[in-house]
N, C-alpha and C positions, 0 to 999 in steps of 0.2 A: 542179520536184519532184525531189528527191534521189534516190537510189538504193532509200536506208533506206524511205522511205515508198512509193517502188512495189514494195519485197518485200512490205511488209504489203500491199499491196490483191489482189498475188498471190497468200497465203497465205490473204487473206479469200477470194476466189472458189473454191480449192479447195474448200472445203466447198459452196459455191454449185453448183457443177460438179457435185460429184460426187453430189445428193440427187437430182438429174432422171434416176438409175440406181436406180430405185427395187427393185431386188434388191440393191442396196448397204445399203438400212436404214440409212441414216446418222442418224439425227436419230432412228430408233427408245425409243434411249434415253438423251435429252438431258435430263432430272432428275440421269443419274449424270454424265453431261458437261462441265455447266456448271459443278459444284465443282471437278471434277477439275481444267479448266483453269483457275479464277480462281486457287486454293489453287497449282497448278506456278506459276502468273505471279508471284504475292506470294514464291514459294522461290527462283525465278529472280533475279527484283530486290535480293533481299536478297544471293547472291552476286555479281552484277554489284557491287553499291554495296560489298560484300568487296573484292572486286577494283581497284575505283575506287579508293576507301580509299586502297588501299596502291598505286596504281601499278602494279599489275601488267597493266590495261590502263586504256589513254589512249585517251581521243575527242577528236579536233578539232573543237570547235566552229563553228571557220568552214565545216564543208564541210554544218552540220545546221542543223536550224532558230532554232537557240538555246535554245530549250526544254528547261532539264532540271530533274530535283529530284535530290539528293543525288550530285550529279554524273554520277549518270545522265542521258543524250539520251533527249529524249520517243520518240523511233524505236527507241530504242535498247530503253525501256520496255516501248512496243508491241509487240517482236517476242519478249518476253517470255510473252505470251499467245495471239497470235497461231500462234507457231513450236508450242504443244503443239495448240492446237484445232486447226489442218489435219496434225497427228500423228494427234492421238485419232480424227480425222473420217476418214482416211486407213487406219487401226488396224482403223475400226467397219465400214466399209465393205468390204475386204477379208477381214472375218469374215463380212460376210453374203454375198458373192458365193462364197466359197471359204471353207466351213465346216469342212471337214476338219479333223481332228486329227490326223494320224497320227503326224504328226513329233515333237509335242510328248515322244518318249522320247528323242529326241536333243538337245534342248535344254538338257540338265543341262550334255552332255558340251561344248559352247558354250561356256555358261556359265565352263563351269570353264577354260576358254584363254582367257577375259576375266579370269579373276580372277586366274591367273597369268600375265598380260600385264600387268595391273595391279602387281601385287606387287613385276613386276621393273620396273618404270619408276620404281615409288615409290624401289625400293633403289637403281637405278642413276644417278636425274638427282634422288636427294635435296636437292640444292643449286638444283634449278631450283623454285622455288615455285610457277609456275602449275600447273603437269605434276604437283607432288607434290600440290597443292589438288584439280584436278579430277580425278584419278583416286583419288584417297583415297575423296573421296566417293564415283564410282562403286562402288570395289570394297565400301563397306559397305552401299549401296543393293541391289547385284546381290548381295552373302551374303546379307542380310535377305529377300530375293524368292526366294530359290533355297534356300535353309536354315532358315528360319522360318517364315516366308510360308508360309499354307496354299494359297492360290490356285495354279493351274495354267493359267497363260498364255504362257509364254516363248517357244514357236515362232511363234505370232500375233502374241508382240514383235518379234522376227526379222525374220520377214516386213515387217511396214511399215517395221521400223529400216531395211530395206536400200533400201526406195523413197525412204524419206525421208535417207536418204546421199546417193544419187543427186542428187535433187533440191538439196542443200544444195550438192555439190559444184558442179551445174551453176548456181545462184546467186551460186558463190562466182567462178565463172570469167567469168559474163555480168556481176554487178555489182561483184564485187567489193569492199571492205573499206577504202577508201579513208579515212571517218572513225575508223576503229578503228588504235592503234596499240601493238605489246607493248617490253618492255622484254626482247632475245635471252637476257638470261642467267637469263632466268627460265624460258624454254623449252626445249625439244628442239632445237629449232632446225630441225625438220623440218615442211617444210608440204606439205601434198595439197590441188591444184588453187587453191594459192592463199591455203590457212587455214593455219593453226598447226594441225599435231596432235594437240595438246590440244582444240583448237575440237569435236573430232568426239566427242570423249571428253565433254566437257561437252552434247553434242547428247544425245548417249545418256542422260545424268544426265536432264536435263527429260523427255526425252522416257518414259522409264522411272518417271520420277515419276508422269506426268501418266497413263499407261496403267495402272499400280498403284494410283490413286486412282479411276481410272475401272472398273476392274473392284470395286475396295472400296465404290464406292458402289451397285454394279449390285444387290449381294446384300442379298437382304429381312433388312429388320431396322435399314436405316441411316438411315432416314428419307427417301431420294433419290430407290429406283428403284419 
């Protein structure tokens, strides 16, 4: 078994794990859930197979199963869907153990040193394509949630963003990325525990996806919750 496919069974028991905490409420409200994550996998895939596209990341075949479509790895696919549900289930869970809101007044101000970390990566490594791609996106994801967006969730995004950092970082150092491979002058050239920089900035994209869908589908009136 590869690397790739024992993240995903890892990722699948998270949510396994964590519903036998039954003050977690995990699966509570899994009608708004299961959109959330199928709709982040089909957004995820389509930038991977962006990225494929053009080269701007390369898979080795030989180190996966062979299995791809659109030059996407079937692993590669999987943790497409996988990486938001033990997000969201991770998200759902830490709202029902630790309900609190209080912080959510400091979360604009967050916010807003993401958008201007963003702004200057785009102006400063305009030449590097991955770095300009996946923070572009972010920064219109994170205005549209923080400036138009009427929902008010971003400290509960916080919160799990930063377990699920953790977690990413310690996956990246235990298995490591060995079928995955980038082209330097498209990046920063800067990696944490092992990733590309960018890697962490595209985590947040999904992952911000897939919790702003799951909060849009919670509220009466969408047909889900």
């Amino acid at each position: 078994m590869n690397n790739s496919y024992l993240l995903n069974l890892i990722l699948l028991f998270i949510p396994i794990l964590l519903y036998f905490d039954k003050k977690g409420q995990v699966f509570k409200d899994w009608k708004a859930l299961l959109p959330a994550v199928v709709i982040t996998g089909i957004i995820s895939i389509v930038i991977k197979m962006v990225l494929a596209r053009y080269k701007l990341v390369l898979y080795d075949q030989a180190t996966l199963s062979g299995i791809s479509y659109f030059d996407i790895p079937l692993e590669a696919a999987l943790l497409c869907f996988t990486v938001p549900l033990a997000g969201v289930v991770i998200y759902a869970y830490l709202n029902g153990r630790y309900p609190n809101n209080d912080f959510e007044k400091y979360s604009l101000a967050l916010s807003n040193v993401f958008l201007g970390l963003s702004i200057a990566i785009i102006f400063f490594a305009y030449t590097m394509a991955y770095a300009v791609i996946t923070f572009s996106l972010l920064l219109l994801l994170l205005f549209y949630i923080e400036y138009i967006n009427k929902y008010r969730f971003m400290y509960k995004f916080y919160r799990a963003y930063g377990v699920l950092l953790v977690l990413y970082a310690l996956s990246q150092l235990l298995f490591g990325d060995q079928h995955v491979a980038y082209h330097l002058e498209n990046t920063m050239k800067f990696n944490l525990a092992g990733a590309p920089f960018e890697n962490y900035s595209l985590l947040g994209l999904h992952f911000l996806s897939a919790v702003y869908l799951f909060e849009f589908f919670k509220r009466p009136g969408h047909g889900f919750a």
